[in-house]
N, C-alpha and C positions, 0 to 999 in steps of 0.2 A: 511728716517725719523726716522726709528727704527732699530738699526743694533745688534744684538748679539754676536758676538767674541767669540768662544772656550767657554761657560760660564758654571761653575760646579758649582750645590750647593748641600751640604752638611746638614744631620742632625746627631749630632754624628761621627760616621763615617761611616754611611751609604750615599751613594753618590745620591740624587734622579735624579740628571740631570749630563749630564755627558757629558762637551767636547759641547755643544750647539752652533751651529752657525745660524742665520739667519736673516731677514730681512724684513721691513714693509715698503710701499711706499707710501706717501700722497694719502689719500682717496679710501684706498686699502681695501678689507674682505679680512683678510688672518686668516685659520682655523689651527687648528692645533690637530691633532687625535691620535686615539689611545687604545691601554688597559686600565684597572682601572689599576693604578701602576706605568705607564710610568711614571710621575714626569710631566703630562702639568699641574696641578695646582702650581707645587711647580717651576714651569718656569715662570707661572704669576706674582706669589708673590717676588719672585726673580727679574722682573721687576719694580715690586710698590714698590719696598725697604722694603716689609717686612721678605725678609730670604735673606739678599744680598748673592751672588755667591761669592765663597772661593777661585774661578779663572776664569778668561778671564773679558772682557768687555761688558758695555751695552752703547752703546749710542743711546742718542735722539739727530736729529737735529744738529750733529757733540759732542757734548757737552756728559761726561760721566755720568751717572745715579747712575752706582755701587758705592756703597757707602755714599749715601745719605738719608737721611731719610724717612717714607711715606709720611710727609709733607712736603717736599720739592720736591719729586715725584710727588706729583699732586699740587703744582704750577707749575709746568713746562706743566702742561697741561696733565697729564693721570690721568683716573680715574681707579679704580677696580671695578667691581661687582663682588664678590664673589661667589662660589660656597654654596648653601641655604641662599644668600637672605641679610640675617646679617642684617633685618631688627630691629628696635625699633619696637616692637609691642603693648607695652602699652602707646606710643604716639599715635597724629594721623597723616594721611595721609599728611598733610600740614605741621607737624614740621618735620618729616622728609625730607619731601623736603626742607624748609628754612634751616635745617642744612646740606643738600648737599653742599648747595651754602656758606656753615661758611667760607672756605679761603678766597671770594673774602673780608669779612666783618669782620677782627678780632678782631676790638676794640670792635665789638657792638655785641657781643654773649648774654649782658642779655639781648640783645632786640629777643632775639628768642624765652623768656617763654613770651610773648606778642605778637604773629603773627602778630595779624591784626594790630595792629600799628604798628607791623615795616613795614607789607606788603603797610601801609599807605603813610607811609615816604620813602620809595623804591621805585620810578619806576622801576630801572633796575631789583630789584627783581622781581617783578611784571611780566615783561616780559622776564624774564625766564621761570617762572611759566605758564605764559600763551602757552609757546611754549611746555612745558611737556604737558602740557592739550590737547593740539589739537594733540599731539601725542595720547595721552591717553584721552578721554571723560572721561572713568571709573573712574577716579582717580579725576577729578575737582568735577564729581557727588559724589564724597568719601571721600571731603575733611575731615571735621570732624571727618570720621570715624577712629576707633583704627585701626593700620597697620597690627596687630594680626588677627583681625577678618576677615579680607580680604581673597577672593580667593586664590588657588597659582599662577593661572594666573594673577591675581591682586597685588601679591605681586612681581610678578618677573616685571610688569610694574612699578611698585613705584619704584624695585631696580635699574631699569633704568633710570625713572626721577629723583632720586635723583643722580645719577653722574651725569648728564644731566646739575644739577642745578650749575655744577661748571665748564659749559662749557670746557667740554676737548676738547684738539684735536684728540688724542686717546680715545678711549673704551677698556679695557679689560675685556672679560666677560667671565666666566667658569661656563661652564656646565647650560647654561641658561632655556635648555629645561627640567630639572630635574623636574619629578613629574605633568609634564603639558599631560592635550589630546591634540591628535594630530592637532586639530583644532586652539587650544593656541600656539603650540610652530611655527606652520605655520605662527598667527599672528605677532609674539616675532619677529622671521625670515625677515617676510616683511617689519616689522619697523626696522631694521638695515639696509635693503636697503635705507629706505626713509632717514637716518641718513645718511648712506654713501652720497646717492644725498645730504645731504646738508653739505657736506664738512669734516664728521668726521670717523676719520679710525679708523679699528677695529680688533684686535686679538682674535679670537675666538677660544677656547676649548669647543668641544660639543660633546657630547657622540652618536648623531644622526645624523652619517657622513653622509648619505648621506642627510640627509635637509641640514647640513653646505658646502656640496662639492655644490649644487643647489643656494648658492649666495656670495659663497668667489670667488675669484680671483687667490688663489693661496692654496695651503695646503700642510701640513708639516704632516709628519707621524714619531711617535715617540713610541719608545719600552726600558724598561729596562736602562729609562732615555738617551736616543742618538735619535737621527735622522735617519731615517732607508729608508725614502722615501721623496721625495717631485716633485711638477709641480705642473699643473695647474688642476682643477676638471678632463678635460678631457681625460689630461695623466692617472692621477691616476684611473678611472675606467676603461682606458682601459688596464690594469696590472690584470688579472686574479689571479695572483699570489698575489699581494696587496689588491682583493677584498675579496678574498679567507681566506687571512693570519689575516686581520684587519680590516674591514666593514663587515665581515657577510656573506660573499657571496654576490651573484648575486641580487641587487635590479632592 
């Protein structure tokens, strides 16, 4: 579905990813770990077309990515969630979300400073929205609310529904459990599986390997922007050496 080719990106001339190859399979958790430094944000962004790699390829779906815009990345069906959120926080909860969903609707962007009417004249918005909700209660009970004023676990749930609302078939998400108890990012966690069951795959960078080794599928381990390890959760904790080197030791 997702294949990466030799891919380098570049800031300046400092290189943050270096030579990257790998790969995402329909309806897959694939993690991807590491030090603060390795370059997995800047491998994300590098995906969503916002720092394209200066070599190798990205394809989606046979079809090449590199090179292409972020808005033309995510019509193809990938979203980002960013690493902190990149919420609108003096809107509310609800424009946020209608403007997840802005690509499927481009002629009709003024109709998004008017919600309820557009939310009127949209079923298929409607039911999007309804499907973030029963992911999220918090967030239907929060409609109105400013995105600002929200929990962080509340806001990392919005910055979920709001890619949600543009039905990808990917997810990418970095560093999701940032700033959450551990109680939250357990939640954050379980809802990526319940995504995964309903058919959407997911690139994960997560700072708390082993929650992301406990429901990916496969993981990639990266240092000093390269690929330095990869298998499956099971491989990778039983490497002493990789537990040792880049999880922290023995959990």
């Amino acid at each position: 579905m997702l294949c990466l080719e030799n891919v380098t990106v570049a800031y300046g001339r400092v290189r943050a990813v270096r030579e990257v190859s790998l790969a995402v399979a329909p309806e897959e958790i694939v993690a991807v770990l590491g030090p603060n430094g390795a370059g997995k944000s800047s491998l994300l962004r590098a995906i969503a077309g916002l720092h394209p790699p200066i070599e190798g390829t990205i394809l989606w779906n046979g079809a090449r990515l590199d090179g292409l815009p972020p808005s033309r990345v995510a019509q193809r069906g990938i979203s980002l969630i960013p690493e902190g959120r990149q919420l609108l926080g003096s809107m509310t909860v609800l424009d946020n979300l209608l403007l997840g969903g802005y690509l499927h609707h481009r002629r009709s962007l003024r109709h998004l400073l008017a919600p309820m009417g557009w939310l009127a004249r949209r079923p298929e918005v409607q039911a999007r929205l309804r499907r973030v909700f029963d992911l999220f209660p918090q967030l239907e009970e929060r409609q109105r609310q400013m995105a600002g004023s929200l929990s962080g676990g509340e806001q990392q749930m919005l910055a979920i529904g709001r890619a949600l609302m543009a039905e990808p078939q990917l997810l990418l998400l970095d560093e999701p459990s940032i700033g959450l108890a551990p109680n939250l990012v357990r939640e954050i966690l379980q809802t990526l599986r319940q995504l995964q069951a309903q058919g959407v795959t997911i690139l994960l960078v997560e700072q708390d390997a082993y929650a992301a080794l406990r429901i990916a599928q496969r993981a990639y381990i990266m240092e000093t922007g390269r690929i330095v390890a990869e298998g499956t959760p099971q491989e990778i904790l039983a490497s002493p050496q990789i537990r040792s080197a880049y999880l922290g030791g023995v959990s």
